[in-house]
Structure formats: C-alpha cells, structure tokens
C-alpha positions as CSV (number, residue, x, y, z in Angstrom):
1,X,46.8,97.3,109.5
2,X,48.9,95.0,107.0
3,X,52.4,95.1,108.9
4,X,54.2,92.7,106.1
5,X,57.1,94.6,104.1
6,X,57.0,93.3,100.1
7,X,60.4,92.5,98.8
8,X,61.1,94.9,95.7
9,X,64.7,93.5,95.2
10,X,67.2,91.0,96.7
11,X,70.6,91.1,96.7
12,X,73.4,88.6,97.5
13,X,76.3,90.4,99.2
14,X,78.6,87.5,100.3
15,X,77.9,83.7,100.1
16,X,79.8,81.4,102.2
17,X,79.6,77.7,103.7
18,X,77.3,78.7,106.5
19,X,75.4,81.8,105.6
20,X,74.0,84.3,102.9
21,X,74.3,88.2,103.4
22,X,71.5,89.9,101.4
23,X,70.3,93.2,101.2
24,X,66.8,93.5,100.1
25,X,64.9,96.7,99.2
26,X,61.7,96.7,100.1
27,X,58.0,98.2,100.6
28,X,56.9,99.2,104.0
29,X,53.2,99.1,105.0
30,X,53.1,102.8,104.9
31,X,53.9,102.8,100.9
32,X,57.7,104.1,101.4
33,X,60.9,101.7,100.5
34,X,63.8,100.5,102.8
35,X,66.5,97.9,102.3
36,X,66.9,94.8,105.4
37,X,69.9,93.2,105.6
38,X,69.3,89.8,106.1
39,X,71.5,86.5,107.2
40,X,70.3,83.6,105.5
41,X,70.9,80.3,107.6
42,X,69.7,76.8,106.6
43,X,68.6,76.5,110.5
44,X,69.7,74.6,112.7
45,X,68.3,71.9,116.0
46,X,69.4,72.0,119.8
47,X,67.9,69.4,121.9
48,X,67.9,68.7,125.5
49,X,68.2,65.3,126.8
50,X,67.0,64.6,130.5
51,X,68.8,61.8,131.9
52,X,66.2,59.5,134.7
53,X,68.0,61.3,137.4
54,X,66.7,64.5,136.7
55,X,69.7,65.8,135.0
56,X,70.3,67.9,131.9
57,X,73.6,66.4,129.6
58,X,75.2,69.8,128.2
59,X,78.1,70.2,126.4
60,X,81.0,72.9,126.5
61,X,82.7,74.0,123.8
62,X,84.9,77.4,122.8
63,X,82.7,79.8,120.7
64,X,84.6,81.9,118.4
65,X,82.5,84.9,118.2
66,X,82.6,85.2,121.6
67,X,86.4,83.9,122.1
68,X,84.9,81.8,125.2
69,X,83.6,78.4,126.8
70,X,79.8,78.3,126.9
71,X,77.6,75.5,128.5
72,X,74.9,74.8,125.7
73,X,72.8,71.9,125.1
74,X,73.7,69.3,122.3
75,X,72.7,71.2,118.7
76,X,74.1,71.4,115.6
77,X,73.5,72.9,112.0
78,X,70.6,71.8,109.6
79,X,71.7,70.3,105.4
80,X,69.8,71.8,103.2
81,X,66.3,70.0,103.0
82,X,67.7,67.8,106.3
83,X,64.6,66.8,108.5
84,X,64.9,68.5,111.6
85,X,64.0,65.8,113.9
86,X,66.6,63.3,112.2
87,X,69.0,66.2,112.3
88,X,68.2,66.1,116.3
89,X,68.8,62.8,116.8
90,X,72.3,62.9,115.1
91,X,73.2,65.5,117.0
92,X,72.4,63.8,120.1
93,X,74.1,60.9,119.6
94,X,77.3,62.9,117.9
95,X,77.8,65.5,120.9
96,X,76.6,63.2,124.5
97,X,77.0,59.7,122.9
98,X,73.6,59.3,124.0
99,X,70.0,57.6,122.0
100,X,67.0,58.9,123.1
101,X,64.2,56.6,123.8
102,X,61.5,59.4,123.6
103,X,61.3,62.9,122.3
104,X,59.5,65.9,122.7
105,X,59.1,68.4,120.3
106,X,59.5,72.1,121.9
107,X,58.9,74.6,118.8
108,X,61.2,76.5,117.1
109,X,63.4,78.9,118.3
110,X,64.4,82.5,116.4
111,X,67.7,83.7,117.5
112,X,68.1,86.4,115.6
113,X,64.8,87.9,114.1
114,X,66.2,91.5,113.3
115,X,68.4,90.1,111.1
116,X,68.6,86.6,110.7
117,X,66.6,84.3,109.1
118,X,67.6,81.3,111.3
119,X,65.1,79.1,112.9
120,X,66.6,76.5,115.5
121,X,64.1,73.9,116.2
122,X,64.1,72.6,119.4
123,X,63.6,69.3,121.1
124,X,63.8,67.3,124.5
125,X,65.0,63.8,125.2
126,X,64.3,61.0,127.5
127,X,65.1,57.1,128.2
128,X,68.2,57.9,127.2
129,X,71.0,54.9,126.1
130,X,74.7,55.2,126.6
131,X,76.1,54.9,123.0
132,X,79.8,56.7,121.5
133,X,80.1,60.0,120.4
134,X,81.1,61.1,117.2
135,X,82.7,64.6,117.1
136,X,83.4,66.4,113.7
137,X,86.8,66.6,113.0
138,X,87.0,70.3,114.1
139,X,84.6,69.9,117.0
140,X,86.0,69.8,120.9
141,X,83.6,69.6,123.4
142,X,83.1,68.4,127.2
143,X,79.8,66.2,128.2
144,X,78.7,67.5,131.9
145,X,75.7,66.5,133.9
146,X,73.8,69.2,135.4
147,X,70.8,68.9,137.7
148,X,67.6,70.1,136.1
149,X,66.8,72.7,138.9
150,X,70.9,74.1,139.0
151,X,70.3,74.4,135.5
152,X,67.4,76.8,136.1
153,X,69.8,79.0,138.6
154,X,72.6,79.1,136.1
155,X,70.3,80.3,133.4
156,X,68.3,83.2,135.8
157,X,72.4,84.2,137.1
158,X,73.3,84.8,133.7
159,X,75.9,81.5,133.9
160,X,73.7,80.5,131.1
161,X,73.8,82.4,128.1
162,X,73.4,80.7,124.6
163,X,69.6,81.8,123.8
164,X,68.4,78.7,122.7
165,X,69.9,76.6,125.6
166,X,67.8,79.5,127.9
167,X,64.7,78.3,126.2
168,X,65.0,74.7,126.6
169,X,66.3,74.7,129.9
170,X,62.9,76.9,130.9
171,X,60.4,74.7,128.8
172,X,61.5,71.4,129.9
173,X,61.6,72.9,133.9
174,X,58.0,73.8,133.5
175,X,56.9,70.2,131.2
176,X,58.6,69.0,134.3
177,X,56.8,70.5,136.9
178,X,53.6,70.2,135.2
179,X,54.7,66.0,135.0
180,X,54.2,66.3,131.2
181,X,58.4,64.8,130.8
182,X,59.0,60.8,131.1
C-alpha cells in the first residue's frame, strides 16, 4: 500500500521570523481529501560536546513556551540554505565557548512529525578547546558540566526533557560504551 498523502492545495496562514503556518488540503491513500496543518521551520542543529573527562557541557536557559529553565545541549536555529555542520560549529563555540577538534555526525532529529516540518540535525564533539562565547543579544544562558553517565540518570528521571538533548545524550552513551567516541 502507497501511504504518501498528495498535496491538492497549500495555504499560508501566518508567516513570521521563525515559522510558517500552512494548511494544506490533501489526498489520502484511500482516494478521500483532508487538510494537515503544518509548521514550517528552516531546521535547526544541537550538538553535544564531550569534554576528555567524560563530561557533557550543557547549557541552561529559560524557555518561553514552557515558562521554565531546561538543561539542553548547545543548538541553535538553521539560515535558510545554512550548512548544518557549519551551523553546529557556530553554535558550539557561541553557547560553551568551546572548538571542537573532532565531530561526529548523529542523524537528524524530528521533533515534531505530526505537525512540524522541523528537522534538527544532530552532532557530537570532542578534543574540545577553551575559546569565548558569543551569546545573541537576547540569549542568557549558563554553561554546566555534567558527567556523561549522570546525564543518562537525568534523562531516564525525566530531569531531562528537551527531545533532542534525550537523543544525544542516549546516542553518544552507547558510541561510548561501544568505544566508537575519541
């Protein structure tokens, strides 16, 4: 069975800095219609750097939707047409004021895929080199170290809860354990 849905018709609801609302009519694989609303996003890059004691470097910062602190690892949001990769490094180096001597890349990452068209593509760090951050002028963020195994606890008690931060945090732990990370 062919599961893919034709688009019959797209429609921009609200365009912003960040996203694009659309609502879409389309065909369904049994031959009936239906509309998706859909959240366009240019993507985005999280990236975990593991310092050569076995530690993660996250970052806390207030989320508005959630009107709280969360511990996530360094990411931030893609240009247009921005490599991923270099978007990585940038990010890196802007959050933890930290280069990255080697870096592994971990997939992509879909938040969202009900509803959002967002793919976060996800990297890990090592040999890491003490540089300066580089904040945006409305980012505030703290830099914490966190053991690569704690880590793992916080993320299985829940202490953990940005999704993509979760899937880093488990897929370095097991490149670890397999001795695939330098």
């Amino acid at each position: 069975m062919d599961l893919t849905e034709k688009t019959i018709k797209e429609s921009v609801v609200f365009e912003g800095k960040i996203i694009t609302v659309c609502r879409d009519d389309v065909l369904l694989p049994n031959g009936k219609t239906a509309f998706r609303e859909v959240v366009a996003h240019n993507g985005g890059v999280c990236v975990a750097p593991v310092t050569s004691q076995g530690e993660f470097i996250f970052v806390k910062q207030f989320r508005y939707p959630y009107r709280e602190v969360i511990y996530e690892l360094p990411a931030g949001k893609l240009e247009k047409g921005e490599d991923p990769f270099e978007a990585g490094k940038r990010e890196l180096e802007e959050e933890t004021g930290c280069r990255a001597g080697r870096y592994f890349d971990l997939g992509e990452f879909y938040p969202s895929p009900g509803y959002c068209g967002e793919r976060i593509h996800l990297y890990a760090a090592t040999q890491l080199e003490k540089t300066q951050m580089n904040l945006d002028e409305d980012e505030f963020l703290e830099v914490e170290k966190i053991p690569v195994d704690k880590a793992v606890r916080m993320v299985m008690s829940n202490e953990i809860r940005d999704g993509k931060t979760q899937a880093l945090v488990l897929k370095v732990n097991e490149l670890i354990r397999n001795g695939e990370l330098d």
